[in-house]
N, C-alpha and C positions, 0 to 999 in steps of 0.2 A: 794791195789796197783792201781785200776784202777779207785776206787775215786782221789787220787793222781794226777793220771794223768789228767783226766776232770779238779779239780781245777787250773791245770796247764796252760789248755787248755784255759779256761777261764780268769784266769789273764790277759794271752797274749793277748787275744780278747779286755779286758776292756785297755788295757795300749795300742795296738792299737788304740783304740778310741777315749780316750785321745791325744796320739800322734797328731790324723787328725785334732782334736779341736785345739790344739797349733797351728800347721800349718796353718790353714786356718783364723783363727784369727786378724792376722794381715793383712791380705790382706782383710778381713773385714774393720778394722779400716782404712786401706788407702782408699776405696772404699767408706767413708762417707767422707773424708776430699776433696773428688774431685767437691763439691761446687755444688750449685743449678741452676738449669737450671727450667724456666719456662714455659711450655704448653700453649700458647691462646688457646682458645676454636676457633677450625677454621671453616672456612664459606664451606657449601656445603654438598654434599650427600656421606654418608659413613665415616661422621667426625668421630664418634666413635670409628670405629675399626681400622681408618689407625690413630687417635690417641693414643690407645695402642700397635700400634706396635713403636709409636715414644716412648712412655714414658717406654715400655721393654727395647726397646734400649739401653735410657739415663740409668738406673736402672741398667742394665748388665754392665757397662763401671763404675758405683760407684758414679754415681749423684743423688743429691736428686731432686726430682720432685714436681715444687707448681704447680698446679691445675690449669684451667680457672678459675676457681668459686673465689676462693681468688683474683686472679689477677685484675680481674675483679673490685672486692668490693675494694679492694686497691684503685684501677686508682681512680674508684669513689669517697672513702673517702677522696682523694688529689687531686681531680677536675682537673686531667687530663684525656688524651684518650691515650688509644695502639694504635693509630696510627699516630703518629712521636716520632723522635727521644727526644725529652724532655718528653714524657709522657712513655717513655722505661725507661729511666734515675732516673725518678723520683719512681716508683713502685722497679725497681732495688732495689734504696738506700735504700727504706725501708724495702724492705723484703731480703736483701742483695743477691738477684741473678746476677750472674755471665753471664747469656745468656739466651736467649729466643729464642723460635723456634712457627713461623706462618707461614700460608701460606692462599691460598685456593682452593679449591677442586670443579672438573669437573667430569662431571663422566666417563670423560676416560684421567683424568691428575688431579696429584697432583702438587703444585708450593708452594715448603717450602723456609723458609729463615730463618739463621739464624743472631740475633740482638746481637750485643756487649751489655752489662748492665750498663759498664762502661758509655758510652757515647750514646746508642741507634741504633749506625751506623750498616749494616748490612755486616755481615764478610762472608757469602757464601749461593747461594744458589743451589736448583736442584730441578728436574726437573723428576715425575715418573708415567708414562705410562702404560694402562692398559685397558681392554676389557670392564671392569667394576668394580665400586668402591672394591669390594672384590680381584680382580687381582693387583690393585695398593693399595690397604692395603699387596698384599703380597710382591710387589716390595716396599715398604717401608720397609718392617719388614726384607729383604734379603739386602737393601744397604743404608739405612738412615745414618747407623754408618760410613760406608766405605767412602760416600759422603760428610757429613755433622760432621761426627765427628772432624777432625781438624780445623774447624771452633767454634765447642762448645770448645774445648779446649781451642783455644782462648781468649775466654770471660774474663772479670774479672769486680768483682763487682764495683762501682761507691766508692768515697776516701770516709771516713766516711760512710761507710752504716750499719747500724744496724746489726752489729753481733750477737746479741743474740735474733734477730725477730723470731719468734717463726709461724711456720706453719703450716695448715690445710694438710697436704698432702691427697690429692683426690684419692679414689680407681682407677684403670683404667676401664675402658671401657672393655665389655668384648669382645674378640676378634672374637666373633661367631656372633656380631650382625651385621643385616644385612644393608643395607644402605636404605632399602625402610624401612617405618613405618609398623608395625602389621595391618593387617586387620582390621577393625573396627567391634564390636562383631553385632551381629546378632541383628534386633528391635524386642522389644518385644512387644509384641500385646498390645494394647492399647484399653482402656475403652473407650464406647460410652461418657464416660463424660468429659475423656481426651482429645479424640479426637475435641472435642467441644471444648472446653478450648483451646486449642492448635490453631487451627483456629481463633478464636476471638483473640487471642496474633497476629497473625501475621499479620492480618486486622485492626486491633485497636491499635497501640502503647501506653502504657501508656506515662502521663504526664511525662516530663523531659529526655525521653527516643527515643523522634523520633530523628530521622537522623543517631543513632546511626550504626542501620544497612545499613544502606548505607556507613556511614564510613569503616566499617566492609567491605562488598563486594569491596572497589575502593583501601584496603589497597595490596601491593603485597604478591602473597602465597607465604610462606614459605615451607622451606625444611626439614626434620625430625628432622636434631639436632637445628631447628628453626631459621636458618639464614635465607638468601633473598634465594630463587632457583635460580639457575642459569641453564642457558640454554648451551647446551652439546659442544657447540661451544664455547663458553666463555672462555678467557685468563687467567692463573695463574697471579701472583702476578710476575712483571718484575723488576729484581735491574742492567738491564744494559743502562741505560736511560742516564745517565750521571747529570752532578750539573747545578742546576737553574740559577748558575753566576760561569762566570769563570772569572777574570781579570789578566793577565798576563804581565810582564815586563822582558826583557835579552837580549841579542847581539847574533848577528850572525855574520857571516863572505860570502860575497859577491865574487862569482867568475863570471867573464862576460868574453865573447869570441864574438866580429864579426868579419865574414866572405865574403867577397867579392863572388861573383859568375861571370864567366864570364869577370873577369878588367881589361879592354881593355884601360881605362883610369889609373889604377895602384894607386887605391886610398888604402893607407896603412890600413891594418886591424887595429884591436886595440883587447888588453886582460888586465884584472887584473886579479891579483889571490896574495889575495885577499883582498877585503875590508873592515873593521870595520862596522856596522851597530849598533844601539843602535832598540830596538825593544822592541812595545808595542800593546796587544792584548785585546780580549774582545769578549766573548760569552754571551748573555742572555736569558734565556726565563719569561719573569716575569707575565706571568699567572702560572707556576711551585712553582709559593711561598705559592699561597694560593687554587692551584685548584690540579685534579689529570684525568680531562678532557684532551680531544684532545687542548684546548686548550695552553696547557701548556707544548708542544710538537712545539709552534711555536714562531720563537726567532729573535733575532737580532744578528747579529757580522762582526766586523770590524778587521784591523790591522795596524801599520804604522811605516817604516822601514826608517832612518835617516843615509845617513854615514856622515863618519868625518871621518881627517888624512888621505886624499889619496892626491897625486898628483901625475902626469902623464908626460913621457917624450916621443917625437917625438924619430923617428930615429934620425935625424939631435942634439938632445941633448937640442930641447926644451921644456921647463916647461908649463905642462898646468894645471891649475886651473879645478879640480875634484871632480863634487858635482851628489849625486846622492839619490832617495828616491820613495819611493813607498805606497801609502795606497789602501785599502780595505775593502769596507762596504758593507752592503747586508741583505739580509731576509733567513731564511734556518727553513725547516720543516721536523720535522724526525720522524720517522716510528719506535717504538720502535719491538723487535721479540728476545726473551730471551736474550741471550749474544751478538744479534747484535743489531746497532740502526743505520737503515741505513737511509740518508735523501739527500735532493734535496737544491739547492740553488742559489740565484739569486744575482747579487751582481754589482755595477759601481766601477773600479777602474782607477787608473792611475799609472802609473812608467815614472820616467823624468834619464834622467842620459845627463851632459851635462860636453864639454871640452869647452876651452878656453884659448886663449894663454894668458900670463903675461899682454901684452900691451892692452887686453880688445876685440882683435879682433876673428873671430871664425879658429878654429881649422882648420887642413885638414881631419881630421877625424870630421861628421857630430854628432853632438847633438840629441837625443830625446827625445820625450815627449807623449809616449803614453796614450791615454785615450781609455778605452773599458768597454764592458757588460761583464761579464761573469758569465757561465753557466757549475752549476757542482754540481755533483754526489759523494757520499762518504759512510764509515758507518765507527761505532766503534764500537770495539770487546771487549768486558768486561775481562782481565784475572787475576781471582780470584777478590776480591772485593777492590784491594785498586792499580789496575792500568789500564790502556786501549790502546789500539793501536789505531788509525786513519788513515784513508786510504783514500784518494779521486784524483780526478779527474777532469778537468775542461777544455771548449773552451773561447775561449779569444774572440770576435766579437768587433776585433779595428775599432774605427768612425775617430780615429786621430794620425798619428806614430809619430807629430810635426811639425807646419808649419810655426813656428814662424823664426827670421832671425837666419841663423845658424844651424838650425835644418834641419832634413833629407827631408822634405816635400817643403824647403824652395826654392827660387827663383836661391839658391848659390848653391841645389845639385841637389834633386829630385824632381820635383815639383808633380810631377804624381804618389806616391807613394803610394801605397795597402799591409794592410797589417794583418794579422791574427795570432794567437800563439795558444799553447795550454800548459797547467801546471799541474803536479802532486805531490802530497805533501803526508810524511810519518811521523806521531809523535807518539811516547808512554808519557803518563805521567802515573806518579807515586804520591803517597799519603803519604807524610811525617808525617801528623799529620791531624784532620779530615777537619781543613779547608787549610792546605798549601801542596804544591804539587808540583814536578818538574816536565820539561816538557823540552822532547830534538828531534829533528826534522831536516829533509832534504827537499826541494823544488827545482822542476827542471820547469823550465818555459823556453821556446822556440819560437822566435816571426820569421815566416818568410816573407820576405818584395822584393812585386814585384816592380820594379822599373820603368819598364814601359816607358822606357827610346825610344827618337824620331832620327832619324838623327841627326836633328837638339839640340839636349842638349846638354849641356857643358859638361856634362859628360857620358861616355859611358859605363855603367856597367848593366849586366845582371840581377841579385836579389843581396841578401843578406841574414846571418842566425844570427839571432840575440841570444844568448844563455846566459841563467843568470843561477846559481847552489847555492842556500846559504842553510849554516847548521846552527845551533844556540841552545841556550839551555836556560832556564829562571825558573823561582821562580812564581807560581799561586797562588792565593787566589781563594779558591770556598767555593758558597753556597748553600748548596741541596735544594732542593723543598720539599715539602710536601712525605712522604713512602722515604725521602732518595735520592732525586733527581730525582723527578718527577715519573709519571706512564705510563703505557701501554696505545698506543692510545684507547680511547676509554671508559675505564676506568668508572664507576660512581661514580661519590666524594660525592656522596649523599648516598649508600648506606653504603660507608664505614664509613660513619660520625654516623649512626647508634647506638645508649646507650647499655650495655650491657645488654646482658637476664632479667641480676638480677633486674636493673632499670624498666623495661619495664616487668616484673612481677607486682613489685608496683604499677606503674600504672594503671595495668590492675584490679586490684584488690580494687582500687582507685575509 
């Protein structure tokens, strides 16, 4: 009887068993169909271990993980580099990976990104903090998923990529190692005749072999997992920099209010609300195409705003002829700092807006024609990797409000006219596809105008406030720079242009 029962006992045990193996099974096989995600082998102190906490990560979630070392010999074999977006694209297609995740490492910050496969572009990144590479191996391995995971989900391999590429997958790293190198073992006592040898080698070079040590000592030392060292100060990898070309085209709509101060003479205001404007724009930085230097941080942009379809009625019921436009061109240098990219800017513009009656004569509302410097302040805020906010600020320093006949400065109003503004502007664009993009936006510019008016003037009015407010929305073309749309000021484009290990084993050995 009590054999009976153990047998009993044990079926249930084994058909449990069973059971958990059915179970678990299929969450196995979904857990491989969730597509490959590739590792670079990243730059800095403590790669090792905050790279196994990245590839447990990916591993836990049901990715398959390709290695640096394959990636690497890939890029090579297809004579590209990992770093841009066509050399992510290309290793992708062949080893049909869905996403990529690099960065590089500080020893008190890690700066991950991760890259679409499809097209290279890079879908998110972050940013993790720590006392010492082993502190930010632990803050990786507690929020790498949580930050960075809906970005790897994102990915998708390039159209035609080698389904059936077959890969190396790389042990991890093991998560105990530490970020400094092992001690170097003790020297072992050396022979009188070694030591003699040893002496005449470094006093005597053989033939074919001088200079070499001198190459040696002027090369930079490297870091344990054998990248460039970097110094504890040194910048992650930044993706909120913005694109090397933006060219933009769309309409706005113009609303203008002046205001009399003072109208002792009763000179009529005037408003629209509002006007058509046809609008075209333009940002460059074109050291961003081929450098990843400060220099490529400093740019050019313009704008130039056209109406059409307005005309203008007096009180009395007459028709006046209504033309109005503005451009803006200028220099502007920006400070990249993770998700913001705040920058300075110098810029000559002008705004004319003029009335005129039917018969060709001037209005009784005065015409202008401002010409000024202006000086202004802004940044852009990265949110998530396929939009941005922009925010800026600007003084106006007018040299001219219009002096020509008919205009406010003129002989007919104000001849003694001073005048100054100031403008603030608000845009998000958006990333429709990797080079086209919407872009919608408000501008409030404000010109006030002392009139400086004598006894003796024909007209007696105290200031003026001169008010323009246009909204608008438009269709952009951009083109990233080199990492994605330029880099961190600063930056070295030489160290990151660097062959991989693999290469530079050969040589060595060469």
């Amino acid at each position: 009887m009590r054999r009976a029962i153990g047998v009993g006992r044990k079926t249930r045990l084994l058909g449990a068993a069973v059971l958990a193996v059915g179970l678990t099974a299929p969450v196995t096989n979904a857990a491989g169909k969730a597509g490959r995600v590739g590792v670079v082998v990243l730059r800095g102190a403590g790669e090792g271990v905050v790279r196994a906490k990245i590839t447990k990560a990916l591993k836990a979630n049901g990715f398959q993980v390709v290695g640096g070392q394959q990636l690497e010999s890939t890029a090579s074999g297809l004579s590209v580099s990992l770093d841009s977006d066509a050399g992510f694209k290309a290793v992708a297609k062949e080893l049909n990976i869905s996403a990529f995740v690099a960065g590089e490492l500080t020893r008190k910050k890690a700066g991950l990104v991760v890259r679409n496969g499809a097209d290279g572009v890079v879908l998110g990144d972050a940013s993790f903090s720590g006392a010492n590479p082993k502190k930010i191996a632990a803050q990786v391995g507690a929020n790498f998923w949580r930050q960075l995971g809906p970005a790897v989900r994102q990915g998708k391999p390039p159209s035609g990529a080698k389904t059936k590429a077959a890969i190396a997958e790389e042990a991890p790293p093991p998560e105990e190692e530490e970020a400094s190198p092992p001690p170097p073992p003790e020297p072992r006592k050396k022979s009188k005749k070694a030591a003699r040898a040893e002496a005449e080698s470094t006093t005597e070079p053989a033939p074919g072999k001088a200079g070499q040590e001198g190459e040696a000592e002027s090369k930079p030392s490297r870091g344990a997992e054998g990248g460039p060292a970097e110094d504890e100060g040194s910048s992650p990898a930044r993706t909120a920099v913005g694109p090397a070309l933006t060219l933009g085209v769309g309409g706005r709509a113009l609303f203008r209010r002046l205001d009399w101060n003072q109208d002792i003479a009763r000179v009529p205001p005037y408003s629209l609300s509002p006007g058509p404007q046809a609008s075209l724009w333009l940002e460059a930085y074109p050291a961003a195409m081929f450098s990843k230097g400060f220099a490529g941080n400093v740019g050019v942009f313009g704008d130039f705003n056209l109406g059409f379809g307005v005309s203008s009625t007096t009180t009395d019921g007459a028709k006046l002829t209504t033309k109005f436009q503005n451009f803006l061109g200028g220099v502007k240098v920006r400070l990249p700092v993770n998700a913001f990219t705040p920058y300075a800017s110098l810029a000559y513009g002008a705004q004319s807006f003029s009335l005129e009656s039917s018969n060709g004569t001037a209005s009784v509302v005065p015409s202008v024609a401002y010409k000024f410097l202006r000086v202004g302040l802004g940044t852009r805020v990265a949110i998530g990797s396929i939009a941005a906010l922009d925010v800026g600020a600007a003084y106006l320093l007018v040299t001219d409000p219009g002096s020509k006949a008919g205009e406010i400065k003129s002989q007919d109003f104000f001849p003694n006219t001073k005048a100054n503004a100031l403008d603030v502007g608000v845009s998000v664009s958006y990333r429709l596809m990797k080079r086209v993009g919407l872009r919608a936006g408000v501008d409030f510019r404000q010109y006030g105008l002392d009139l400086k008016v004598t006894p003796q003037s024909p007209l007696i009015v105290g200031g003026a406030t001169d008010r323009y407010i246009t909204a608008g929305a438009g269709v952009e073309i951009m083109l990233d720079g080199l990492g994605g749309g330029g880099a961190a000021a600063g930056e070295d484009h030489e160290a990151e242009a660097e062959p991989p290990p693999t290469t530079k084993k050969k040589a060595a050995e060469e």
